[in-house]
N, C-alpha and C positions, 0 to 999 in steps of 0.2 A: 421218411424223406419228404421234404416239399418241394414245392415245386411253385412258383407267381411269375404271373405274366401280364401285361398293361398292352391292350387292345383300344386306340382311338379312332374313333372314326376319322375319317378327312371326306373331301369334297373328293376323294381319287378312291377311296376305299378304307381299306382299316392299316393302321400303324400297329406295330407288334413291338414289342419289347420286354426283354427278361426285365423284373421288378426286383430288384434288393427290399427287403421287410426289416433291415437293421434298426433301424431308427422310426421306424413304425412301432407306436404304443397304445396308441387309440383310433376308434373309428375315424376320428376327427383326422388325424395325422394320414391315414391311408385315404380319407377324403381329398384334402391337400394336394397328396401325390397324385391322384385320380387327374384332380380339377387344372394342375401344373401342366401337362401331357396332354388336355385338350383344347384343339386346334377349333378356335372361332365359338367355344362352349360347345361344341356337338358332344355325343356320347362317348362316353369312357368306360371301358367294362374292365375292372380288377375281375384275375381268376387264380383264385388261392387252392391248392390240395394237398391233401397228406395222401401219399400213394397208399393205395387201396382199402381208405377209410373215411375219407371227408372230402369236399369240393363245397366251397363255397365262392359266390360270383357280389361286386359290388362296382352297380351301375351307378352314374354319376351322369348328370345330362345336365350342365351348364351348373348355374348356381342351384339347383332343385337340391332336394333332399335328397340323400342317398336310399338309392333301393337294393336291399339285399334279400340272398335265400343263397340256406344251406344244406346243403343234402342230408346228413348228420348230424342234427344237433347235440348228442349226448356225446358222438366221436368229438366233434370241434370241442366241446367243454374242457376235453381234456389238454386240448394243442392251446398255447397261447397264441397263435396267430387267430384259432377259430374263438378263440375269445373274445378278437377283436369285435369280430363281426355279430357277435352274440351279445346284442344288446338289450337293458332294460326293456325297452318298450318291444324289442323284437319277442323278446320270452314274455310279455306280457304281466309284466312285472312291477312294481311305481319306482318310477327312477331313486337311487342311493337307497333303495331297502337292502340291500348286501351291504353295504357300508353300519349301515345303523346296527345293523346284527352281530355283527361283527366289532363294534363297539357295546353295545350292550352285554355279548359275550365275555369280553375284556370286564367288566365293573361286577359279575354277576357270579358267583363261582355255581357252575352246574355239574358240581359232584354227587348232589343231594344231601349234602351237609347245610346245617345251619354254622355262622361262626361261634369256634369253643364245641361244636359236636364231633365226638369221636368219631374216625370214619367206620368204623367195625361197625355201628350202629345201622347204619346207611346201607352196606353192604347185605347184613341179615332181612332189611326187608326188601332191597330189590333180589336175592335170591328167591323169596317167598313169592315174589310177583313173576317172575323167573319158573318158579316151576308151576305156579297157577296158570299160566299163558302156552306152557310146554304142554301142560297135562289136556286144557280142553281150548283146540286152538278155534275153535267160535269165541272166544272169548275174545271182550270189547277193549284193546290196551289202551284206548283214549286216545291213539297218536292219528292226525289225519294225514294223508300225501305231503312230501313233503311242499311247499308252498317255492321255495327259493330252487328245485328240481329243475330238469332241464329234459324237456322232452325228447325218447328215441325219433330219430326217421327227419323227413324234410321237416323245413320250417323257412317263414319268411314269403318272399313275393313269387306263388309259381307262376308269373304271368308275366315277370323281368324283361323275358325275349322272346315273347310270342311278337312283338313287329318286327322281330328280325328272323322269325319262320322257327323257332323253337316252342313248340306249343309247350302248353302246362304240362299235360299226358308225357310229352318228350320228354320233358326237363324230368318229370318223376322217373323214367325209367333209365334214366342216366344212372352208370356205376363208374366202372374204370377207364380211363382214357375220355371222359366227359371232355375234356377242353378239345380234342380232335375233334369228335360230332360236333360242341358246338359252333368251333374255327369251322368247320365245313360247312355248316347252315348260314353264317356268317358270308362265307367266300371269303376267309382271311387264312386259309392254311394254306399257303403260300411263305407269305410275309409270319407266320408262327412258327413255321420248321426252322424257318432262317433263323429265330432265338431259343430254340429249346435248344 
């Protein structure tokens, strides 16, 4: 189950609002929504989570670049909303290399056949390679990490809401109910109960 909520600042304190992600498809799109919601360009803080598996937060401070961080990068990989937020340059990655691959995939057949080669053939030596790798597992299979991977645990900016009294150290040791602690550090759990 998820759960978004859009937090703005004002000159009075912070605006709370349940967020619909229907028509959210890209970082860009839930920037949009961010930057729509804020009053005079102050801050806007998206807070996305999958109960008891990911929380990710996207701050938005006027026209600046959005800054995110997610608790669980490998859980979000899975959720298309933590997709959103799981961007090329956040995973450290060169923007459209998933794309490319994915094209290259499509043009290239990686069954281990050549065209016109039987697959029976293919198959006898990747069993041979198969039980050479079973039998003495120091063996070197040539394959590195994978590169397109997405790392377990935080990722992204632990430093988001340290001016709003959420240290780094805090923000790591957040799990479940993360949007209460950080609506309380905030002083916005007021105005958050009224839309959960």
């Amino acid at each position: 189950m998820y759960f978004a909520a859009l937090l703005a600042r004002t000159e009075d304190g912070w605006e709370a609002s349940d967020t619909e992600l229907d028509d959210v498809e890209t970082l860009s799109d839930l920037t949009d929504l961010a930057q729509e919601a804020s009053v005079d360009e102050d801050t806007v803080l998206v807070y996305i989570e999958q109960e008891d598996a990911w929380f990710g937060i996207l701050r938005v401070d006027g026209e600046e670049d959005p800054r995110i961080y997610v608790s669980d990068a490998s859980a979000a990989a899975r959720s298309s909303y933590g997709e959103i937020l799981l961007t090329d340059e956040l995973l450290g990655r060169e923007p459209g290399a998933e794309d490319e691959i994915a094209a290259l995939e499509e043009l290239v057949d990686l069954d281990g056949t050549e065209d016109g080669e039987p697959d029976g053939s293919a198959a006898s030596s990747a069993t041979t390679t198969d039980r050479t790798t079973a039998s003495d597992p120091d063996a070197d299979t040539g394959s590195d990490p994978d590169p397109d991977s997405v790392p377990a645990g935080p990722i992204g900016e632990l430093g988001i809401l340290a001016d709003f009294g959420v240290s780094e150290k805090d923000l790591l040791t957040l799990r479940t109910d993360a949007l209460t602690e950080i609506a309380d550090a905030l002083g916005a759990s007021e105005v958050l109960e009224a839309v959960r």
